[in-house]
N, C-alpha and C positions, 0 to 999 in steps of 0.2 A: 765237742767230744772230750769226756773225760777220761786220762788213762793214765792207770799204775803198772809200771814198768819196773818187776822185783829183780834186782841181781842176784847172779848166779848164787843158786843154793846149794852147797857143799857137803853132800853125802848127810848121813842122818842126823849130826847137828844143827847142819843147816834146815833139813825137815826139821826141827824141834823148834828152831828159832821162827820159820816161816809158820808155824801151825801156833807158835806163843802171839805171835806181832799180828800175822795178816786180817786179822779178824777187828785189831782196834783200829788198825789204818784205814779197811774199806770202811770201818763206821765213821771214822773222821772225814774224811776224803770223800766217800763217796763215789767212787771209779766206776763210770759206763761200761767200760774196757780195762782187762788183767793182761796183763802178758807177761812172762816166768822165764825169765832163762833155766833152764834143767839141765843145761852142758853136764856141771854134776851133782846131780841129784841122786845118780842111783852108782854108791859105791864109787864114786868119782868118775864115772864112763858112761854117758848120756843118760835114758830113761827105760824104765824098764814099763813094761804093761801094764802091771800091779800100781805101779806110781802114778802113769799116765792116766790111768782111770781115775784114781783116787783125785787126781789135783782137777780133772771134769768137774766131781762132785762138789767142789772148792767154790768154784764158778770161776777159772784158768780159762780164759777164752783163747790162746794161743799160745803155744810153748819151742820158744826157740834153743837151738843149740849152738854147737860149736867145732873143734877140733876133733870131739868126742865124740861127734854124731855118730860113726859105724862103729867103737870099740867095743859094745856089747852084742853078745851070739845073736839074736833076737834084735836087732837094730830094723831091719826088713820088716819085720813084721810089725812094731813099733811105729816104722816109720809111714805105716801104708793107714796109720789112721789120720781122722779129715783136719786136729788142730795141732797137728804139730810139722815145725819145718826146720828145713837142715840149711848150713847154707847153699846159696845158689850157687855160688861159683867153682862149685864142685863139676866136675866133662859130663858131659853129653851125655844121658842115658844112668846116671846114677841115682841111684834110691832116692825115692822121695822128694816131697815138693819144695820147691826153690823159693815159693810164697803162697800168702792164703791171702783171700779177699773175702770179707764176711759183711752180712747185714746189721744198723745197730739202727733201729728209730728210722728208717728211710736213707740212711744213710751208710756207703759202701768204706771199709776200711780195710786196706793192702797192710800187711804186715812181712817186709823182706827181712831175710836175717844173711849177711854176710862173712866172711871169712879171711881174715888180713893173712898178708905172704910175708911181710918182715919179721924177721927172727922165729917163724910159724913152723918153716922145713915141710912145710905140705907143698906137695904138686900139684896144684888150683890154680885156677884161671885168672884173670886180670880182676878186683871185684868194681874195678874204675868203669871197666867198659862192661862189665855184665849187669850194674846196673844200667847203665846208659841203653844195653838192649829189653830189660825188664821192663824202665819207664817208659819206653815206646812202645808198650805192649796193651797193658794197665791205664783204665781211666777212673782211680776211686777217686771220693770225697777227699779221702784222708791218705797220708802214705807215711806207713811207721817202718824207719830202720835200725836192726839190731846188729851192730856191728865189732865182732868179736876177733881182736885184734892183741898183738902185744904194743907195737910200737906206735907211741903215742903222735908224732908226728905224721905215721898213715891215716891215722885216726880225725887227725885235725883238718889234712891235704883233702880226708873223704870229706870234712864236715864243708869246707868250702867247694866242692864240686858240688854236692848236694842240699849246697843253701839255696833258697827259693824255688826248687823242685820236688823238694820233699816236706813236709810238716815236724820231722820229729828223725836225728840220728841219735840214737842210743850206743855208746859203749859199753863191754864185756870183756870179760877175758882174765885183766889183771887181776883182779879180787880187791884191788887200792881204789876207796872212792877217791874223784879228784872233783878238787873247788870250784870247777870251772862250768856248772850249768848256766848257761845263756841263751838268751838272745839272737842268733847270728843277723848280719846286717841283711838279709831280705827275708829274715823271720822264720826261719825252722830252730826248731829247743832243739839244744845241743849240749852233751856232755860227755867229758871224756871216757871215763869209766865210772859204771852207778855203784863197781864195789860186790862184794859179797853180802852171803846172808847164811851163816853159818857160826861157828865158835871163834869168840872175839880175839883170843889171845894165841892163837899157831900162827902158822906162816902161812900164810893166802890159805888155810884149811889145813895142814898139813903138821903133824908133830913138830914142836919147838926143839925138841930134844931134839931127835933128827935133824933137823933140818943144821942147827949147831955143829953138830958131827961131820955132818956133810961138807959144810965149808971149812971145816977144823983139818978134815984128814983129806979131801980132796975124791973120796973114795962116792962113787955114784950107789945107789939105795933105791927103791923102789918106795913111792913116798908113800905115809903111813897116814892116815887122820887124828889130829888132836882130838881126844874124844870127851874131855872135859873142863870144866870153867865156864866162863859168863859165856853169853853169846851176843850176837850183833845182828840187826835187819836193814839192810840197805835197800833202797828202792827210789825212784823219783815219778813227781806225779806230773805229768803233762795236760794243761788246758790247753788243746788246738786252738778252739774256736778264738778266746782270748789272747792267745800269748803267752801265755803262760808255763814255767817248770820251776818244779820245787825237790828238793833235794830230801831225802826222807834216812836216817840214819837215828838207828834207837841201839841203845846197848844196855845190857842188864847191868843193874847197877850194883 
């Protein structure tokens, strides 16, 4: 199974950048399986209808999110279609699916998206033992995790609970690609954060000006989008079957 795994797209730069790149990568790569973080795609606050359809017609086989999942009015409704999911470790009874399990060639692939609690300030459950009650549920081929986090050391503690039970832990969240796609020692691809895909030169998506101000004067702002300059496409490709992950980073030059 082959999959391309795009980091978080960042409001309409990052559409700009995902709609310039995704079209040479699938032709280079070749990806059986897409899967899109959208945490911000629409206006920085998960996904909006309009988007969600749109990135169908793309050929988006799954669309995870993040902290963001409920900040748009419309999240509900958003969320009650069949490829997109929030994370699981959100209580009991909360909108929308905790994962999806889909057909590809005879072959069944689970795609979880999770939700780290260090320095996050959300009130979410353990995502250590919510997986642990997911993988006792679930019997696919394949099992892909999106796991959107700040602190990289959650990130890591997860990649080794979830080495040789899972195929594939994906990081999210930061908007910083990190160096470290691998191998782990009983063979699920792992990397820390796949990074953004939006305008190359702001602060994780976010006005440079501002964001400058911000730490100048101490005074908190409501963060704004850098809305021009090059842009950047972050993404990594995962072969299962082989072993393989490849680290995908293109910027305008």
């Amino acid at each position: 199974m082959r999959i391309l795994f795009i980091g978080d797209v960042y409001m309409e730069q990052g559409r700009k950048a995902f709609e310039k790149y995704f079209p040479i990568v699938k032709e280079q790569y070749k990806p059986q399986f897409v899967i899109l973080n959208g945490e911000n795609i629409a206006n920085g606050n998960g996904v909006s209808e309009e988007i969600y359809k749109y990135l169908m017609t793309l050929g988006i086989n799954v669309i995870t999110l993040g902290n963001h999942a409920f900040s748009r009015k419309d999240a509900a409704l958003v969320l009650d279609y069949p490829n997109i999911i929030r994370p699981a470790n959100y209580g009991k009874g909360t909108k929308g699916k905790e994962y999806v399990t889909m057909n590809y060639n005879g072959k069944t692939i689970t795609v979880i998206n999770l939700l780290g609690r260090v320095f996050m300030g959300d009130q979410i459950d353990n995502p250590f033992t919510k997986m642990d009650e997911i993988l006792s549920k679930i019997n696919s081929d394949y099992c892909v995790v999106d796991f959107h986090a700040e602190a990289t050391s959650e990130k890591t503690a997860m990649a080794l609970y979830l080495d040789g039970r899972v195929d594939a832990l994906v990081g999210t969240h930061t908007h910083i690609p990190t160096a470290d796609a691998c191998i782990m020692p009983k063979g699920m691809l792992y990397i820390t954060d796949v990074g953004m895909t939006g305008v190359r030169f702001g602060v994780i998506g976010g006005s440079g000006e501002q964001a400058i101000r911000k730490f100048l004067t101490g005074v908190p702002e409501r963060t704004v989008p850098e809305t021009s300059g090059p842009l950047q496409f972050n993404a990594v490709f995962l072969d299962l079957a082989n072993r393989k992950i490849e680290k995908i980073t293109i910027f305008d030059s």
